[in-house]
N, C-alpha and C positions, 0 to 999 in steps of 0.2 A: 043805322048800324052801330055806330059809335054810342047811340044813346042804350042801345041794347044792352052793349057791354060793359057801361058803368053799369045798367042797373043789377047786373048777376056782381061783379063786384060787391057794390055796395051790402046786395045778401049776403056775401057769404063772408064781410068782414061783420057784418051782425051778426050770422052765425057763429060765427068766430069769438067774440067778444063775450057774448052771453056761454058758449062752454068754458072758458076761460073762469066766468065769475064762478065758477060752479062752487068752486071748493070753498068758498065764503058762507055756502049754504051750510054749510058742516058745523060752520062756528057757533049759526046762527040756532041752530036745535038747543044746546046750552046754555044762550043766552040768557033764559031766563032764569033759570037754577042760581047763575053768578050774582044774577040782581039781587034775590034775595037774600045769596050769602054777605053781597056786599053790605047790602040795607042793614041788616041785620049787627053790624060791625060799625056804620057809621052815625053820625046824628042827622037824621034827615031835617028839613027844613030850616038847616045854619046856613044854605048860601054852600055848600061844597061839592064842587062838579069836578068829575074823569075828565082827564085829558081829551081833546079831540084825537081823533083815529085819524086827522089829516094835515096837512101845515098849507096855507094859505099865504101866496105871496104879491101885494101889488107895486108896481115900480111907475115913476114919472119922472119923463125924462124933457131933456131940452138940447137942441145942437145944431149941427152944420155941416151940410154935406157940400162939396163943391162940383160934384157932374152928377145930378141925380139920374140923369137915365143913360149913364154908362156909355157914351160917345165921345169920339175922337174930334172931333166937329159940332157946333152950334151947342157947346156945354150948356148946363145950367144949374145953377145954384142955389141953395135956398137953407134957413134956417128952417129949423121944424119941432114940434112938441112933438110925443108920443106919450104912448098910456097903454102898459100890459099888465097883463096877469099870469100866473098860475097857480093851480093846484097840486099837491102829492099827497097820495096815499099809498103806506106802507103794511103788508101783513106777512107772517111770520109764523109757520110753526115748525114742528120735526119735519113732517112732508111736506109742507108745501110753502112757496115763498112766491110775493105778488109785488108790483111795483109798480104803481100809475101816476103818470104825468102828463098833465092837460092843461094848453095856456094859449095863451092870443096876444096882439097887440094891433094899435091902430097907430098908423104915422102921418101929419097932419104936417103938408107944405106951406110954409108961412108967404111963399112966393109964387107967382105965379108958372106952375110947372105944367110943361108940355107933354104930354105922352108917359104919364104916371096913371094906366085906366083908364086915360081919360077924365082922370079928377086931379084934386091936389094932393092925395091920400094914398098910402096903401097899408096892405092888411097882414098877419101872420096869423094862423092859425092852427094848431099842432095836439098830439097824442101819442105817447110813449107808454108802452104797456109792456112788460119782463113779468113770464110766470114761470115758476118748475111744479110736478109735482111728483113726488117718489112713490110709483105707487106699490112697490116692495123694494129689497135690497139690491137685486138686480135690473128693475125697469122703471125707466126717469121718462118722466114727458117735459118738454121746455117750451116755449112759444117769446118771440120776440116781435113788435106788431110797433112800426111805427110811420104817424103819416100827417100829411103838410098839406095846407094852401096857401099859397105864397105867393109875395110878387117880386120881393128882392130875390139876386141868387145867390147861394149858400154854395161855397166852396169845398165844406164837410159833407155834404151830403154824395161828393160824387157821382152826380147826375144832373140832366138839365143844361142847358145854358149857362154860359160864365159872364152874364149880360142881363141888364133888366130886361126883358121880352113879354112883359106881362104876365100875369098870375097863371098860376099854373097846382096841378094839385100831385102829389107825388106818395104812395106809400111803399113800404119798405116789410115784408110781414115774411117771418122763418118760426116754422114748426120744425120740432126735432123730436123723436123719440132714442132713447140710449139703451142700450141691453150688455148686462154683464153676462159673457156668457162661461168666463171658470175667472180664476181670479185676474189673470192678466192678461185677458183678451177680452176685447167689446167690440162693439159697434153702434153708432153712430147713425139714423137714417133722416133725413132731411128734406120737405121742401119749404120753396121759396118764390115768394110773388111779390111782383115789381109792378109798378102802373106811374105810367107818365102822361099826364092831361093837361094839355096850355088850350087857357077861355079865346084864345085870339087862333084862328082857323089859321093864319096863313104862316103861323109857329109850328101848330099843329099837326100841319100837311104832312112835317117830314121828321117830328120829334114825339107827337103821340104812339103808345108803344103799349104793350103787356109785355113781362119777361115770367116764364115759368121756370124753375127749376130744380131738380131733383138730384139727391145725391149721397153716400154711402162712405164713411169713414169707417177702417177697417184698423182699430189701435189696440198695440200691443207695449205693454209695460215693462221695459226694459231693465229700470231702475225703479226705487220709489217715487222719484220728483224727475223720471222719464219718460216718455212715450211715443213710439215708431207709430207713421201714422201711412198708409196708402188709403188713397182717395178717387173714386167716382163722380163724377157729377155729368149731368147733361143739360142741357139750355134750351128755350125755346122761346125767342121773340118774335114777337108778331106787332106789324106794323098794320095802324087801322087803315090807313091811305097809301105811306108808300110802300106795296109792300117788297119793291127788285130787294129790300132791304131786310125780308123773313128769311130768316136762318135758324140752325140746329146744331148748335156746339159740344163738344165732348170733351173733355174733361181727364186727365191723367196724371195725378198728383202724387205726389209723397212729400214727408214734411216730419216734424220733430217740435213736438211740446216739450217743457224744460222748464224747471224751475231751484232756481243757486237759490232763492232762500224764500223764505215766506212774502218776502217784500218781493222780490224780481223777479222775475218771469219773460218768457218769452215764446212766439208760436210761429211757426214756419211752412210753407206750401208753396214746392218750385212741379213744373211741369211743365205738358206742352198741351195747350187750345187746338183742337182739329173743327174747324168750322164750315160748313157745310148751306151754299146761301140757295134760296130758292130759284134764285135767275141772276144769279150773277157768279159762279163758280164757289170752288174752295179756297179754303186757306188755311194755315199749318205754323204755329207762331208760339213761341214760349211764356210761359206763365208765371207770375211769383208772388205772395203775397207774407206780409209777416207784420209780426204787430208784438212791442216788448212794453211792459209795465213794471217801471219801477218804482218804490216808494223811498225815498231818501232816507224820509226820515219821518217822525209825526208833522212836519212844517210841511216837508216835499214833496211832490209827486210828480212825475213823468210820464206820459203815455206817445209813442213814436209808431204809426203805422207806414205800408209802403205798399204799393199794388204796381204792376207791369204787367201789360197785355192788352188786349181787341177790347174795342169799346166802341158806342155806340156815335156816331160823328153829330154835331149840331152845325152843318151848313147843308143844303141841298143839294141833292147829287150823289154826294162822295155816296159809299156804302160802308166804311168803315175807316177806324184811326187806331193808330198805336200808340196808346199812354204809358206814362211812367210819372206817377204821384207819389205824393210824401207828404205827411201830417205831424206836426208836432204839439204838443200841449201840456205845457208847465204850471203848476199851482204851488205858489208859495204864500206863507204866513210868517210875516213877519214878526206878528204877537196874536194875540188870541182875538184882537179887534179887528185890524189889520190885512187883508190878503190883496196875491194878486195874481191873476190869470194871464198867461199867453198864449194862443195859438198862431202858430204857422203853418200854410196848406200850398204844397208849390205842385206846380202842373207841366206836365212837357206829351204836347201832343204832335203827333206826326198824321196828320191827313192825308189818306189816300188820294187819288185824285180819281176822277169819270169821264166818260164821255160817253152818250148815248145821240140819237138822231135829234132829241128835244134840249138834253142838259149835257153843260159842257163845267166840270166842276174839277180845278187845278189841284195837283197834289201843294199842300204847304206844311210848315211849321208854325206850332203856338207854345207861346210861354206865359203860364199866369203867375200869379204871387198873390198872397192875400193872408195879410198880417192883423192879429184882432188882440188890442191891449188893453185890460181892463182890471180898476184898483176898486178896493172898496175897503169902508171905513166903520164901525158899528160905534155907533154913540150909545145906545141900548140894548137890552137883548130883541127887541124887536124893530128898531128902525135905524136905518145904514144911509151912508153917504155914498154915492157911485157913482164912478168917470171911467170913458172908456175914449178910445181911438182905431179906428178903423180903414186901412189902407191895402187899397187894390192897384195890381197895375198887370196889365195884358200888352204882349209883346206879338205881334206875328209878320208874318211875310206877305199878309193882305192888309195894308196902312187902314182901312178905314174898319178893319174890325178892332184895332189899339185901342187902349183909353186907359186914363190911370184916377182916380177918384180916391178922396180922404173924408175921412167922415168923425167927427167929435162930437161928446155928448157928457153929459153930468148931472144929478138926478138923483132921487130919494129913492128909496124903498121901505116897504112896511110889511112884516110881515107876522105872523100867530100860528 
């Protein structure tokens, strides 16, 4: 069953992909016409070539993590190399704008590590894909598609385990279409597909999931740099094994877009979740979500997101949790060589608790933290000096799910 259902996935993020590249085919009918105008303009056979249509980036790094597989008990330690990549590709026109990034790494235990795979290794693997296209003054198509196999957990991601648990494949993929329908009234229509896959079955059992959901933004222009926003959505998870845990959520939102100036900005959506499970009752819980952007200055940038509500629990049993997260991430330059990155991702879960004839799962409290510092140095316009630090720490009312882990590293980059 489970293999069924990746494999319709997997179709339809190819089908997906390939309408996406569509509007590249557009460029490509002119192509030739420019070669000749270019030829025509330049001296051929001197050695002078266009820029690449892509920027290519490789990094190698070196460091030391102190609990590689995220336990409170029997840590383990180990220095390690790594070796990644990426690619981006940017295209641009009146209509349409495209934005592709694709990149991996490998991380390589210099020590003898236990329960990493089952090797000394693990892997990242990744695709980010942003398109719009305008296809008149009133109707926008947008597509946002992005997706992971991993085996560390990612605190940004809001999903998953807050624990190494093995590799696991993760995407995140939102279609939207927009329609002006007089000048200051639109709408919005939206879906959205989630998938959570861990290679290790007994992760699996109670964290593999599909999430569909659909949903209808109804925005009215108050001001120029204002907009009243009510909001729809409806939800559908489905669980491939457990399912007491398939539900059907609804959605009742209003919120307020705003923008004090070119640089700042901010977006808002408070409501209430009406959740609806397949065997194990309802629930009726508040909603909030906001997210501001601001730019200091040409040096600064600011980006502060924040979410409260039902979420999907990572122990066995429970059926559901009440979070409330917050993200931070600061980017400064100190000179035009010089930058440096912060993020902070803090977590406060409240677990439900169960009880059934088989599974007896306690309600508790968890707190995570997870702070990511990272400098970099440009000796050239193409190859940079880079140091980063990396510290986790989980707090809960069950001791053996704790752990607190620090991880540092330092490392070249090259890139064209």
């Amino acid at each position: 069953m489970r293999n069924s259902k990746l494999s319709k996935i997997g179709v339809v993020a190819i089908a997906s992909s390939l309408m996406l590249t569509l509007p590249e085919r557009s460029r490509g009918e002119d192509r030739g016409k420019d070669v000749i105008e270019q030829s025509s303009q330049s001296d051929l056979g001197l050695g002078t070539y266009s820029r690449l249509p892509f920027r290519v980036s490789v990094s190698l790094r070196g460091g030391y993590d102190d609990n590689v597989n995220t336990t409170t008990f029997d840590e383990q330690s180990s220095a390690f190399v790594s070796i990644g990549g990426t690619v981006e590709y940017h295209f641009g026109s009146p209509r349409t704008q495209l934005s592709l990034t694709a990149g991996g790494g490998l991380t390589y235990y210099l020590d003898d590590i236990r329960g990493v795979n089952g090797d000394n290794y693990d892997s990242n693997i990744y695709v980010s894909l942003s398109a719009t296209h305008r296809v008149n003054p009133r109707l926008t198509f947008a597509a946002s598609v992005y997706a992971s196999y991993q085996t560390q957990p990612d605190f940004a991601l809001n999903v998953a385990l807050n624990r190494q648990s093995g590799s696991f494949f993760y995407t995140s993929d939102k279609f939207s279409m927009s329609y002006l329908w007089t000048p200051r009234f639109s709408t919005v229509t939206s879906y959205t597909l989630g998938v959570v896959n861990y290679d290790d079955s007994s992760v699996g059992a109670f964290e593999d999931r599909i999430e569909n959901t659909l949903g209808n933004e109804f925005r009215f222009l108050v001001l120029p740099t204002t907009s009243l926003i009510a909001e729809y959505r409806v939800a559908f998870i489905t669980y491939d094994t457990d399912s007491i845990r398939d539900s059907t959520s609804h959605f009742v939102l209003a919120g307020i877009d705003h923008s004090f100036s070119p640089r700042f900005s901010i977006s808002v959506r408070g409501g209430a979740e009406f959740r609806d499970y397949d065997n194990a009752g309802e629930s009726t819980d508040p909603y909030f979500e906001g997210t501001l952007i601001y730019a200091l200055s040409k040096w600064t940038s600011i980006s502060w997101t924040n979410r409260y509500g039902l979420e999907e629990p990572d122990v066995p049993g429970s059926v559901s949790r009440t979070t409330f997260r917050t993200g931070l991430s600061v980017r400064h330059y100190f000179t035009a060589k010089f930058s440096t990155n912060l993020a902070l991702f803090y977590q406060h879960d409240d677990n439900d608790g169960f009880e059934s004839f088989f599974v007896r799962s306690p309600a508790f409290m968890e707190d995570s933290i997870d702070v990511v510092f990272s400098a970099r140095y440009a000796l050239t316009r193409n190859f940079a000096l880079e140091a980063g630090y990396n510290f986790t720490d989980v707090q809960s009312d069950i001791p053996l799910r704790e752990y607190t882990r620090n991880r540092f590293w330092g490392g070249v980059n090259f890139s064209f």
